[in-house]
C-alpha positions in Angstrom: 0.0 0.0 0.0 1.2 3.5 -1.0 -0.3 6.6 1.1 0.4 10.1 0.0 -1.2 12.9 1.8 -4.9 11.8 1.8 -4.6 9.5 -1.0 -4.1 5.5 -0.8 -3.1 3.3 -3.7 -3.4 0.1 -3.2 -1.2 -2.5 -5.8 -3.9 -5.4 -8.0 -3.2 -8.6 -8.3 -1.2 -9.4 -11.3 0.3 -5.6 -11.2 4.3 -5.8 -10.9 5.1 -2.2 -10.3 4.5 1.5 -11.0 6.9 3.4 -12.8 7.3 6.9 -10.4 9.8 10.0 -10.6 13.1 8.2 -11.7 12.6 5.1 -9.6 10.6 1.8 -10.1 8.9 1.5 -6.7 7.6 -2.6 -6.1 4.9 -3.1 -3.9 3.6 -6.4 -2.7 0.1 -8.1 -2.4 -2.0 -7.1 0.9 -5.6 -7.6 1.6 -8.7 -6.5 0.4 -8.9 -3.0 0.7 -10.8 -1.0 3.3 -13.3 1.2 2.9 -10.7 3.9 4.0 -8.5 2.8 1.3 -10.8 3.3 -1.4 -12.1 7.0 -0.6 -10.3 9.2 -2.8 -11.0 11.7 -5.5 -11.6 11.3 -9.5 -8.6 13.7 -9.5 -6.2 12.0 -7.1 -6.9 8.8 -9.1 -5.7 9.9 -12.1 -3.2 12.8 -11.7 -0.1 12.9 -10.4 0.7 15.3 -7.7 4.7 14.3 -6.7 7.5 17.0 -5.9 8.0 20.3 -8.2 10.6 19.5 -10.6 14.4 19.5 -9.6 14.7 23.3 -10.8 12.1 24.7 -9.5 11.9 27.0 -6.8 8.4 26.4 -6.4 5.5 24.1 -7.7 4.1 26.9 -9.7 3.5 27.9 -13.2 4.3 31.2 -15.0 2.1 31.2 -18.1 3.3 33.4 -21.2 1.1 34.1 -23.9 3.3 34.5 -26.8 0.3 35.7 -30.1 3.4 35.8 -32.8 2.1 35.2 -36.4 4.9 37.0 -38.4 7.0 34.3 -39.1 4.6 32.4 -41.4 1.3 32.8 -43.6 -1.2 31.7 -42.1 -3.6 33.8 -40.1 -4.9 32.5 -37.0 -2.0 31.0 -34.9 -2.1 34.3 -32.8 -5.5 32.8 -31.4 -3.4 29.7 -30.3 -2.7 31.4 -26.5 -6.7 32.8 -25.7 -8.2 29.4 -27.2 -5.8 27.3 -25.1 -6.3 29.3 -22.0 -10.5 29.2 -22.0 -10.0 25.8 -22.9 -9.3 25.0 -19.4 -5.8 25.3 -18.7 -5.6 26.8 -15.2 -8.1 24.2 -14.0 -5.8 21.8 -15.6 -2.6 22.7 -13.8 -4.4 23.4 -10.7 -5.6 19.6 -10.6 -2.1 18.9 -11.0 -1.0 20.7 -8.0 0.3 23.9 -9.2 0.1 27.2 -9.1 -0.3 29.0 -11.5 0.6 32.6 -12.1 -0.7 34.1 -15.4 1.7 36.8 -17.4 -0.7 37.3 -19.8 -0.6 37.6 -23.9 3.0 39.9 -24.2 2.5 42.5 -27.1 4.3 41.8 -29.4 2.5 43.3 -32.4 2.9 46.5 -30.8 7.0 45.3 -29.9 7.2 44.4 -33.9 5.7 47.8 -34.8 8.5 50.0 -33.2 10.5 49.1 -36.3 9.0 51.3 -39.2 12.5 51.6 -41.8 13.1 49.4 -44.7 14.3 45.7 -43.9 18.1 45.2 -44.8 17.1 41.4 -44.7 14.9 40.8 -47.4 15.9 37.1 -47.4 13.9 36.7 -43.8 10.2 37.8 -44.1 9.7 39.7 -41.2 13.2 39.9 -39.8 13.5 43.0 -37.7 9.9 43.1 -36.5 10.3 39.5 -35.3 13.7 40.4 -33.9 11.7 43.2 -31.6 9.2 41.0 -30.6 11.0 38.0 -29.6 13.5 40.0 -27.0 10.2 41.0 -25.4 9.2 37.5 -25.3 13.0 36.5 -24.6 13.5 38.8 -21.5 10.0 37.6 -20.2 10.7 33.4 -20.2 14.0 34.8 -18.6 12.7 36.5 -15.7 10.0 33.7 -15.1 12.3 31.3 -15.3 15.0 33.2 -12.3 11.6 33.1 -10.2 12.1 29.3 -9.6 8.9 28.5 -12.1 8.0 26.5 -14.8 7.5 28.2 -17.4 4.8 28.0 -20.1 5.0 29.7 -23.5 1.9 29.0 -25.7 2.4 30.9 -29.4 2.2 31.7 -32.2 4.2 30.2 -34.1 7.6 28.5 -34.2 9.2 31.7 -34.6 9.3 31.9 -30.8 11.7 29.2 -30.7 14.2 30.6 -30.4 13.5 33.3 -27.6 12.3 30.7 -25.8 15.4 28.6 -25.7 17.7 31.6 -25.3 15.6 33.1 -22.8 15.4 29.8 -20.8 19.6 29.4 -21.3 19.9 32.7 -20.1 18.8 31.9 -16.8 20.0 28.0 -16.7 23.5 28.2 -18.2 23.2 24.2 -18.5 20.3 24.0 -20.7 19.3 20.9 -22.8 16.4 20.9 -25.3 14.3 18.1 -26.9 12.9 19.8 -29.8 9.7 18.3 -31.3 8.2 18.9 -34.6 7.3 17.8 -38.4 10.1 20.7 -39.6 14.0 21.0 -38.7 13.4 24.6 -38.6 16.8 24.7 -39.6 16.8 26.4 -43.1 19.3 30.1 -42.5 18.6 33.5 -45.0 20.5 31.6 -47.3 19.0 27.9 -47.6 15.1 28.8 -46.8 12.8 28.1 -50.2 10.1 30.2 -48.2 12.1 33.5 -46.2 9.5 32.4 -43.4 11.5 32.5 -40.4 9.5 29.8 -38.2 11.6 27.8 -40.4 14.9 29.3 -39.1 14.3 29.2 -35.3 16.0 26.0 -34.3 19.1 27.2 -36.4 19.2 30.7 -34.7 18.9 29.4 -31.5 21.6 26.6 -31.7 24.2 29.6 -33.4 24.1 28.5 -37.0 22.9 32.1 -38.2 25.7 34.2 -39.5 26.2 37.4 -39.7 23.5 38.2 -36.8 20.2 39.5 -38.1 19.5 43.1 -37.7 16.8 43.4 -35.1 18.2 40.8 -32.8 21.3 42.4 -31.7 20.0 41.5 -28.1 20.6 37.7 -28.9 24.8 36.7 -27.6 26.4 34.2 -28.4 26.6 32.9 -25.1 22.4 32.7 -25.1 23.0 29.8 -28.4 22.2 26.5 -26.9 25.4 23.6 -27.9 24.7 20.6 -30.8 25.0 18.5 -28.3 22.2 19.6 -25.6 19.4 19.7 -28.8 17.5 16.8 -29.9 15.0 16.6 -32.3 12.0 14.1 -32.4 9.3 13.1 -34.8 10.8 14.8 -38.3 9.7 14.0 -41.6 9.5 17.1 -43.9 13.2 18.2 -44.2 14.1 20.4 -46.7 17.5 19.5 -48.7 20.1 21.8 -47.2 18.8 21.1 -43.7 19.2 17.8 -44.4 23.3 18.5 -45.0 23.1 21.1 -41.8 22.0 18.1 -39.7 24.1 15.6 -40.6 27.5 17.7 -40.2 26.0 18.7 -37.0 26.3 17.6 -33.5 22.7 17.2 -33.0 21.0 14.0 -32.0 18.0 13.9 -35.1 15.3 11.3 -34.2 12.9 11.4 -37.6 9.6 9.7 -38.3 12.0 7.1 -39.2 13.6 5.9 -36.1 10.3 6.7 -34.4 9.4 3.6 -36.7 11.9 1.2 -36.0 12.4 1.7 -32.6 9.3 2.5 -31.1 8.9 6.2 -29.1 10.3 4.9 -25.6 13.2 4.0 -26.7 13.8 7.1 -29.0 13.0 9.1 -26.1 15.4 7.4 -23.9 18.1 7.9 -26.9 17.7 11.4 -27.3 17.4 12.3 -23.5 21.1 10.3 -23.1 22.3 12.3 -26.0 21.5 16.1 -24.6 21.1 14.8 -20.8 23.3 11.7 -20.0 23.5 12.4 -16.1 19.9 13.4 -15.7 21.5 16.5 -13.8 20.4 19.4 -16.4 17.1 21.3 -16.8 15.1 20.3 -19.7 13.4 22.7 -22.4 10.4 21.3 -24.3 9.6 22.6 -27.6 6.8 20.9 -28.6 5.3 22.0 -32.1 1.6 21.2 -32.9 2.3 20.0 -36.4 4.7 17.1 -35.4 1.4 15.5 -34.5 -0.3 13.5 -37.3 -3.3 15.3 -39.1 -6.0 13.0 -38.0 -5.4 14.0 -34.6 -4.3 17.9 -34.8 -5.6 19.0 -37.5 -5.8 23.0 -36.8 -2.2 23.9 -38.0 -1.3 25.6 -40.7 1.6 23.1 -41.9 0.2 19.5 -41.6 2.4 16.7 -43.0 1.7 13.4 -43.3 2.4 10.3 -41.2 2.9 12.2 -37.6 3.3 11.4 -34.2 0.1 9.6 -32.8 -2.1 10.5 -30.0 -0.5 8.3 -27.6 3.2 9.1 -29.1 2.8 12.8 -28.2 2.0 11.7 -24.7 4.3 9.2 -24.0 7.2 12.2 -25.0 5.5 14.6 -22.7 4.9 12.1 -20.0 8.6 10.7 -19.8 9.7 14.4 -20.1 8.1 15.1 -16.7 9.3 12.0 -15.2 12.4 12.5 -15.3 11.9 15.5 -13.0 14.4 18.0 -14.7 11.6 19.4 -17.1 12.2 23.5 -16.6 9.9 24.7 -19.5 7.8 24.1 -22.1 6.3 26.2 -25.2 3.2 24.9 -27.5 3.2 26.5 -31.1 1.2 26.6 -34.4 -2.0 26.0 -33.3 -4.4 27.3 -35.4 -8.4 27.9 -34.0 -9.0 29.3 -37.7 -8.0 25.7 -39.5 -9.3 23.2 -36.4 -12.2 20.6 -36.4 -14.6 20.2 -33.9 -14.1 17.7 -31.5 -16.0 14.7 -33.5 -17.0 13.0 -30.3 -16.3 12.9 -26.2 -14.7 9.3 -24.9 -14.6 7.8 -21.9 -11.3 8.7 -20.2 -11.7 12.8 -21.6 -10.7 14.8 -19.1 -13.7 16.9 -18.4 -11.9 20.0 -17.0 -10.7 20.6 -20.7 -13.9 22.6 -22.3 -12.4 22.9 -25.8 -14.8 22.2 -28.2 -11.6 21.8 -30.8 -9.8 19.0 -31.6 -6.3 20.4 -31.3 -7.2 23.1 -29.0 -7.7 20.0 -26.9 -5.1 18.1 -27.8 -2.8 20.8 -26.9 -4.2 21.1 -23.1 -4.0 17.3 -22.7 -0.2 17.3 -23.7 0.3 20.3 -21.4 -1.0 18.1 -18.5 0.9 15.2 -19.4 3.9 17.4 -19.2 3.1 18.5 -16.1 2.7 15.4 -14.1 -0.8 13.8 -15.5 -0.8 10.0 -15.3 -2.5 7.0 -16.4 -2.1 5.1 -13.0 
């Protein structure tokens, strides 16, 4: 029998162990359990509520709205933060044990329109007004994360990479990340087919940028995250000279590929012994929308073929928290503008999510699997 608090877990029959934290805990057979034993809550059943992660201060949450829509085409992913929120995000955390301490939607249209001149990057759509925003977004993830907090970036799109990763190396000099999406994002001014710099982020934020882009002479070199603390997961639409970045990198690439052949558990545990192999640095979670199949996120404005599944996307976020080191986390490119409805409600749905979209949803779920929500 396991007691924590007011809740009692008592092991089945049949049932070897549950998996906790870092450790594999083995209980043995008792007796039938008393009615003591078996009052607890729907919630306590089903979410975890064990220690604040090893770099945290404090079990609490510092939510960033990040609206950023400049560095693609599509209209709508500025929604992503508002939707996710109403969807039922603080009840989400709060279930989870935390606290949660709401920044707010940053402006960064009104950070992008201080630059009025004529762009002397025409090879980056965007370049100097996305520059502006993202040190507004960059000095906020910073700050949150020097509180002791987890922080929680929801775009926007993948443009806000790379604040988000500077700003979170900025105040944890020992960063790793574990990068998740369809795209590299790692096309420069000179290799992108599009100019749309959600397609550059990763690169700028591991250093692979050069000269620096006007607009972003706030980004140091010393805020550039190392090859060897980035990992990417679920890729499958690289374009050709990110395919030759990559390979004369130092950075562990896990594509739909490997994802295939080995299963997700294992190319989780691959990439977090690449970028983490004493489970003794913080971990950054960049978790794009799109590296989800289509059939279950749909509402992104660059869906690609033969994703990660629902239960792949959870199992990453899930074994991210478990580990413990899990710092921060931003959600990107979803779009309320291109989502389905939620076709039907299931048994299992958590009914604090109210989302009536299907990767609105989908989004909150993998936000509370990344913050401690478990199966048993």
């Amino acid at each position: 029998m396991l007691s924590r608090g007011s809740v009692t877990v008592r092991r089945l029959p049949g049932c070897l162990s549950i998996l906790s934290g870092r450790s594999l805990r083995q209980y043995s057979v008792s007796g039938p359990a008393s009615e003591e034993d078996t009052q607890w809550s729907f919630e306590n059943t089903y979410y975890s509520k064990g220690a604040k992660y090893a770099f945290q201060k404090q079990k609490t949450i510092s939510v960033i709205g990040a609206p950023l829509a400049a560095g693609q085409h599509q209209l709508g992913v500025e929604k992503g933060p508002d939707y996710i929120r109403k969807g039922g995000l603080e009840t989400v955390a709060r279930q989870l044990g935390w606290s949660v301490e709401d920044v707010g939607n940053l402006d960064m249209d009104g950070a992008a329109a201080a630059f009025t001149g004529i762009s002397t990057m025409p090879q980056v759509r965007n370049c100097e007004k996305i520059g502006y925003a993202n040190r507004v977004l960059h000095e906020a993830v910073r700050n949150e994360a020097r509180k002791g907090n987890f922080v929680l970036t929801l775009g926007g799109d993948h443009s806000i990479g790379s604040a988000t990763v500077t700003g979170m190396k900025a105040a944890h000099e020992d960063l790793c990340v574990i990068w998740i999406d369809a795209h590299a994002d790692c096309n420069t001014p000179g290799t992108s087919p599009s100019g749309n710099y959600h397609g550059m982020s990763a690169a700028h934020a591991l250093g692979w940028i050069h000269p620096p882009l006007p607009g972003w002479e706030w980004m140091k070199q010393d805020h550039h995250i190392k090859e060897s603390r980035m990992a990417f997961i679920g890729l499958r639409d690289v374009d050709v000279y990110e395919r030759a970045l990559l390979r004369d990198s130092g950075v562990a690439v896990f594509t739909m590929h490997e994802v295939d052949r080995w299963g997700i558990g294992r190319v989780v545990d691959m990439a977090l012994h690449r970028v983490n192999p004493h489970s003794d640095r913080p971990i950054h979670l960049s978790f794009d929308i799109d590296a989800c199949d289509p059939s279950v996120a749909p509402g992104t404005g660059t869906c690609s073929r033969g994703g990660l599944s629902f239960r792949e996307a959870h199992y990453i976020c899930e074994r991210l928290s478990m580990t413990n080191n899990l710092a921060s986390m931003d959600l990107v490119e979803v779009n309320p503008d291109l989502d389905e409805l939620v076709p039907e409600k299931m048994h299992g749905d958590n009914a604090s999510i109210t989302a009536q979209h299907q990767t609105v949803r989908l989004a909150l779920e993998l936000v509370g699997s990344a913050l401690g929500r478990t199966i048993l």
